[in-house]
Each structure stands twice: as structure tokens, then as C-alpha cells.
N, C-alpha and C positions, 0 to 999 in steps of 0.2 A: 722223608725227603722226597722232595719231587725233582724229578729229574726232565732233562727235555722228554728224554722219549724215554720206555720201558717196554723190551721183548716180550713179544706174544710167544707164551708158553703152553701148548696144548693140554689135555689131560697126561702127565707121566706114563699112566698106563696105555696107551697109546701108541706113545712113542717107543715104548717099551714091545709093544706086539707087533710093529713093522720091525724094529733092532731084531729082535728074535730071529727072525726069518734071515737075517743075514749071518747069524751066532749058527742056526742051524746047516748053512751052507757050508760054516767056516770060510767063508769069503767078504772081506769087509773095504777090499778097497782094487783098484783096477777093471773098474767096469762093471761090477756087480749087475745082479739084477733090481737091485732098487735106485741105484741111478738112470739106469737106460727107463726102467717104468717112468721115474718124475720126469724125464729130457720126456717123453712122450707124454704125458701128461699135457706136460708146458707147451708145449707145440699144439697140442691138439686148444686148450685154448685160450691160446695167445693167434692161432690161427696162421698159422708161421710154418715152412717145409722144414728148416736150419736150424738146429739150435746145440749146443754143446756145450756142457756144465761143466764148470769148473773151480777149483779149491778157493779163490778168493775173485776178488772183483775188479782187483788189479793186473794180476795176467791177462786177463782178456786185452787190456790195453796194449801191454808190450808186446803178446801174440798176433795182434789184429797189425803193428806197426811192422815188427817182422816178418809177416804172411804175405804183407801188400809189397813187399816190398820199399818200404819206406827209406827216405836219407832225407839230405837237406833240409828244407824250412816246412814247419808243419802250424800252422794257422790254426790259433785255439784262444781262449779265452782266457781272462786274467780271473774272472769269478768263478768259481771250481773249489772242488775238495784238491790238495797238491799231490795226488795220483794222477789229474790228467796230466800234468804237467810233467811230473816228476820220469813219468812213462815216456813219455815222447825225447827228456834229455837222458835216459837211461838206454833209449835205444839209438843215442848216438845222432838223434837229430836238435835242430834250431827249433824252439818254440818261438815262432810270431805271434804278439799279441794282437786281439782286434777289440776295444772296446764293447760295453754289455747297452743292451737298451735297456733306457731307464726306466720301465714298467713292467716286462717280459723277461727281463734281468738277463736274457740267451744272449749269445754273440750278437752285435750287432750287424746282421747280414749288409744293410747298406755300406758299411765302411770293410768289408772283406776285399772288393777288388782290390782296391786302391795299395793294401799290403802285398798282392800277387806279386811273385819276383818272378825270374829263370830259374830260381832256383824250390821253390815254393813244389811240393812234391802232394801235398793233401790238407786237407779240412778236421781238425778234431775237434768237435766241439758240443759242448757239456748241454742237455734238456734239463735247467738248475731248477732245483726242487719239484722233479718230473714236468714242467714245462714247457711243450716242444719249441724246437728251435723254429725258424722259418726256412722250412726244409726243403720247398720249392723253390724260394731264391738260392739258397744255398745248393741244389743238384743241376740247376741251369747255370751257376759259374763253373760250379764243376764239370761239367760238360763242357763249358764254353775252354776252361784253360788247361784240359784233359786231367782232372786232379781226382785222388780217392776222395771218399766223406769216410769217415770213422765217426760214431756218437756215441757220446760217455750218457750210457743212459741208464748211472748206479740209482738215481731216485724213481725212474720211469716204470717199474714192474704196474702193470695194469691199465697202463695210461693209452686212450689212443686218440686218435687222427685221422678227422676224416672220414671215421668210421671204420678204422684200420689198425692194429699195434702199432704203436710210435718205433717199434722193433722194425718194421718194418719198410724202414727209411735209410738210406747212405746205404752205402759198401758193408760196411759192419755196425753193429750195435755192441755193447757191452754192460751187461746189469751188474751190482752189488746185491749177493745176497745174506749180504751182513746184520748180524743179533738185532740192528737196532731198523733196518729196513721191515717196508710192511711185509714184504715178502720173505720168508729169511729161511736157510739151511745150517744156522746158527754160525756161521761163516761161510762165504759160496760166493759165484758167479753163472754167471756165462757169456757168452760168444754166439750172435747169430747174422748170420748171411741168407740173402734169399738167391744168392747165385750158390749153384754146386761147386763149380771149382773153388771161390774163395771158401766155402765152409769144409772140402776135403784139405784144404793146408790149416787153415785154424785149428783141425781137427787132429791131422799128423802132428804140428807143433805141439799140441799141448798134451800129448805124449810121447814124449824123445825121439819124434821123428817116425815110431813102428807102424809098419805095414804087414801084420801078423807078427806073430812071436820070436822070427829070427830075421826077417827083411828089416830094411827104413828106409823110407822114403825120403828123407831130409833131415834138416837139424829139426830138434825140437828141446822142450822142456814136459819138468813135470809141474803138470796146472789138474791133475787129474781130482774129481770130487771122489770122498772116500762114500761107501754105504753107511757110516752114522749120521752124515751130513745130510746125503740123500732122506734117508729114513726121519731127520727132523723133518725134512721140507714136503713129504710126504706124508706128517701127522699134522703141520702147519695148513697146507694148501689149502684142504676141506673146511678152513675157517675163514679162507679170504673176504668172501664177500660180509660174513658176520664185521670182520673187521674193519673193511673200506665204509662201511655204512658207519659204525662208530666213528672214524677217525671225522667223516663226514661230519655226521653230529657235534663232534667237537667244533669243528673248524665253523659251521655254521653260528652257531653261541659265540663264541667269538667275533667273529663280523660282528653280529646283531651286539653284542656289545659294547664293541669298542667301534662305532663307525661315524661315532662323533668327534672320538678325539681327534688330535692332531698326527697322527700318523697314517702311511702308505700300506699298499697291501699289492701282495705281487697278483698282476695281471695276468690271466692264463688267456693264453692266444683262440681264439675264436676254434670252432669246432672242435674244441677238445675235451675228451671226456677223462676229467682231472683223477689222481687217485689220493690226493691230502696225505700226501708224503711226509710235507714238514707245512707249518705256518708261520713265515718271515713276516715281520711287521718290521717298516721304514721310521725309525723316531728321526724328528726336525733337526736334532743334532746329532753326536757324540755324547756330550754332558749329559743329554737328555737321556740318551741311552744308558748310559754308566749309573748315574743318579736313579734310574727303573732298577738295574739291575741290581742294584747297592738296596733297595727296600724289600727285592723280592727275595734274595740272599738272606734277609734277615727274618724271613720265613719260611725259610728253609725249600724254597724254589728256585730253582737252575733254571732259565732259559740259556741259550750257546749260541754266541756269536759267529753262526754261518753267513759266510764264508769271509776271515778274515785272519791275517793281512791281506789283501789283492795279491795274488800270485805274482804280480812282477818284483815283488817285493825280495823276493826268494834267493839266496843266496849263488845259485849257480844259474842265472840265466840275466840277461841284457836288461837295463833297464828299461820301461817307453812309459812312452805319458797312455793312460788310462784312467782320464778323469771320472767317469761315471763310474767303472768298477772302483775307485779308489774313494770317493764319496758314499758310494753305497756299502761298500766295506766297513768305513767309520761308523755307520747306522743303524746295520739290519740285527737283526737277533730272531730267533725260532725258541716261539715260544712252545712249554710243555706239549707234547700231542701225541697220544698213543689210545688204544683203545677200551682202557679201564679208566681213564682219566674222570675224576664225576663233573657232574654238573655244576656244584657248591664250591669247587676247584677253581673251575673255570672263572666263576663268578667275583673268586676272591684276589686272582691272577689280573684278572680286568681293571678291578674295582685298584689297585695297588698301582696298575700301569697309570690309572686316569687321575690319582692322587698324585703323584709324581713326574709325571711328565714335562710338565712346565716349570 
């Protein structure tokens, strides 16, 4: 079976001689010394002061909403994984939808004021398939109508900006360093701020609050990454760039093959040095897309309808019109892309889109 994506698995033994190190401690979770090494790792380069790892990729959401002190309307996108969303009505606020542009698939930054209320308290919004958003327009409204930014940036590990981490944008970031991410701790995140104060409450919350072993500074939870997580993502990392160069390769074969048919291909925003996260391809329909998937299924190939239904769709939040997310919903799919995937693969995945399509 081919699946969309397939986890980068180190050598065993590997993983196995950093684990040891934590077996020989007998310390495997609360701060170990194989988490504080990967947080310093990662910072050194991602080139970032802030950063703090944590058990999944979703606390950082609801941590960053709680830290900022968040309530009211939080302005976010209807195209997302349903963690950004799901995050923002779990901490008890309004998710405002703002339309995606139809090329760059990110919020559409020109239609953000227009939804600004009284009540509107911050900016969450998604870098889809590590894409950055337009993040200059978006920290000049924020400026202009005193609002946090928060970015969901679970696709974004390696991406930058500018010639900058994309981490290194808004009030907070938050990654996924989920089995099927390029970057992965086999389940993981983090949390990073380039101000100190907000990254000292990120950091208390996502340990119950403590300020040493008997103080607390505040409320908090547990978001804490354990030392086997760590120790994956620390037999993973020494293979990124092997990896980003494959997943590259793939993505490249694909264009070059498919750039005659009739479908869209997401547009990465000018100076950005992409990391081929995922590759969505736009079909002319629905039918079109269903009728691909219904031939490649029967090849025993999985592409995955990212991101679909559009988030407004979603049982516990307000209806609004989001034509472009809800269009682009009916059509996009990500196809196979990981970094064993062959070339013959690719060819056969191509060859099946361009028999089918029409």
C-alpha cells in the first residue's frame, strides 16, 4: 500500500543508543536531559532564543490562547487541520472565519480587517502545507487594532522567511511534531516566542504552573515532552536535510509531470525557502477528484483529502460564507510524499491522475 505519507524511521540501533542514556538515568520524562539537548538543538538551528517542546502539537494551541490571555473572537481560518479551530472554541473563545486566497491557500490577509470587532482579541492563523502566511500585513493590523498573532505552523518545521524561520513571526508559533510530519518525535510539538516574557508563561503553563519543585507561578497543564520522544527526535534530526532533499525530489517529478494536466498547484509566497511538507494538487472538480481517487484506490494508492470539510462546517461553531475555502475543499487532495517514495511510484501515481482526470 501506498499511503499519503510514510514515517521517517532512523536506524533502530540508534534510537536505541540515545533511549539508553535516558534507561541509564532512570529519568524518562520531566525534563530529562534529552529534551533540554533537542530544545537546544532546535533553537540553535532554527536560529530562534524561545522555544519549548512539548507532548503534542495541540497544546501549544490551547497554551499560546491561555498564556496570551485570550477570550472573545479569535480570527482564523476555515482551511486548517480541526485543531486550530477546535483549540480556540476549547479555550472558550469565538472562532471568526476569514476566507483563504485562492493560490497561497493562507488566510486571506486583505479580508482580515473587515471581520475586526470590539470584541476580536487576536489573529490565529494556519502557514497551510508550511506556506507562510502574509505576515507583514497581518503584524501591521495587529499593531494597528492592538491584537496578539498566534501561527499554527504544525506543517512549517524548516521553512523560512525572508531568510528567517517562519517561527519567527507573530507573538507565538506552534509546530506538530507528529509520526507523519517531516520533522517528527514520533508524537511532539512545540511553542516558541521571541519575546521572554510570553515564552516564561508558555513555559510555566505547560508544566502545571511550577516555579521549582514546590512553588507555581500560575495555572498550568501537563504539555511536557517525555525523554523517548525526545530521543526519537534526536535520532531523526541528523537526517533532515537527507530528507528535505528527497521529499524535494519527489515534489519536483511531480510538477515535471503533471504540469500539463488540468489541475492547480499551491503557490509558495515569494521568498520562501519551502520544506515539501505535503503536495495538494487542485482537480477542476469534485468528480474529478473522486473519479482520481476511485482509480488510484484501486492500486492500492491513498492520496488524503487535506483539508476537508472547510472548518466552518464543524459542528460547534457559527456558520459564514467561505467560498474559496469551501471550493478548494471540494478539490484538493495531497498526493503520496515522503522520502522513500521511488521514482516508478511517482510515475505510475502521475500517469493514473492524467488517465482520469477528465
Amino acid at each position: 500500500m501506498i499511503a499519503v505519507t510514510q514515517t521517517f524511521l532512523p536506524p533502530i540501533e540508534e534510537y536505541q543508543t540515545i533511549l539508553k542514556r535516558a534507561w541509564d538515568a532512570k529519568w524518562i520524562t520531566n525534563r530529562g536531559s534529552l529534551v533540554v539537548e533537542l530544545e537546544e538543538k532546535l533553537k540553535t538551528y532554527l536560529d530562534i532564543p524561545f522555544l519549548t517542546l512539548t507532548t503534542n502539537g495541540t497544546l501549544p494551541l490551547q497554551i499560546s490562547l491561555k498564556a496570551l490571555g485570550m477570550g472573545g473572537e479569535i480570527i482564523t481560518t476555515p482551511f486548517s487541520y480541526v485543531a486550530t479551530v477546535s483549540s480556540i472554541v476549547w479555550e472558550n473563545c469565538k472562532p471568526v472565519f476569514v476566507d483563504i486566497h485562492p493560490s497561497h491557500l493562507t488566510i486571506d490577509e486583505t479580508k482580515i480587517e473587515a471581520a475586526i470587532t470590539s470584541k476580536t482579541t487576536a489573529i490565529l492563523a494556519t502557514h497551510v502545507f508550511g506556506n507562510p502566511c502574509a505576515v507583514e500585513a497581518i503584524e501591521a493590523l495587529a499593531q494597528k487594532y492592538g491584537l496578539k498573532v498566534i501561527y499554527d505552523a504544525a506543517h512549517s518545521f524548516g521553512v523560512n522567511y525572508k531568510g528567517k524561520s517562519v517561527f519567527a513571526y507573530g507573538d507565538v508559533s506552534t509546530c506538530s511534531f507528529h509520526a507523519t510530519k517531516i520533522f517528527h518525535t514520533g508524537e511532539g510539538g512545540c511553542m516558541v516566542s521571541r519575546n521572554q516574557e510570553i515564552h516564561d508563561k508558555l513555559f510555566y503553563h505547560h508544566n502545571f504552573g511550577h516555579d521549582g519543585p514546590l512553588a507555581f507561578q500560575g495555572l498550568g497543564i501537563n504539555a511536557k515532552m517525555s525523554e523517548l520522544q525526545a530521543a526519537m527526535g534526536l535520532s531523526v534530526f541528523p537526517y533532515f536535510t537527507e530528507i528535505l532533499a528527497q521529499r524535494k525530489r519527489c515534489v519536483e517529478l511531480y510538477i515535471s509531470l503533471l504540469k500539463d494536466a488540468p489541475l492547480s498547484f499551491l503557490e509558495i509566497r515569494e521568498n520562501t525557502d519551502w520544506n515539501y511538507s505535503y503536495f495538494p494538487v487542485l482537480f477542476p472538480s469534485e468528480t474529478a477528484l473522486l473519479r482520481t481517487m476511485e482509480a488510484l484506490a484501486s492500486e492500492n494508492i491513498f492520496p488524503r483529502r487535506y483539508f476537508y470539510p472547510s472548518l466552518h462546517h464543524l459542528p460547534y461553531v457559527d456558520k459564514q460564507d467561505v467560498p474559496v475555502s469551501e471550493s478548494t475543499s471540494h478539490r484538493i487532495a495531497c498526493l503520496p510524499l515522503f522520502h522513500l517514495l521511488e521514482n516508478s511510484t511517482i510515475e505510475q501515481i502521475c500517469t493514473t491522475i492524467k488517465n482520469n482526470i477528465l
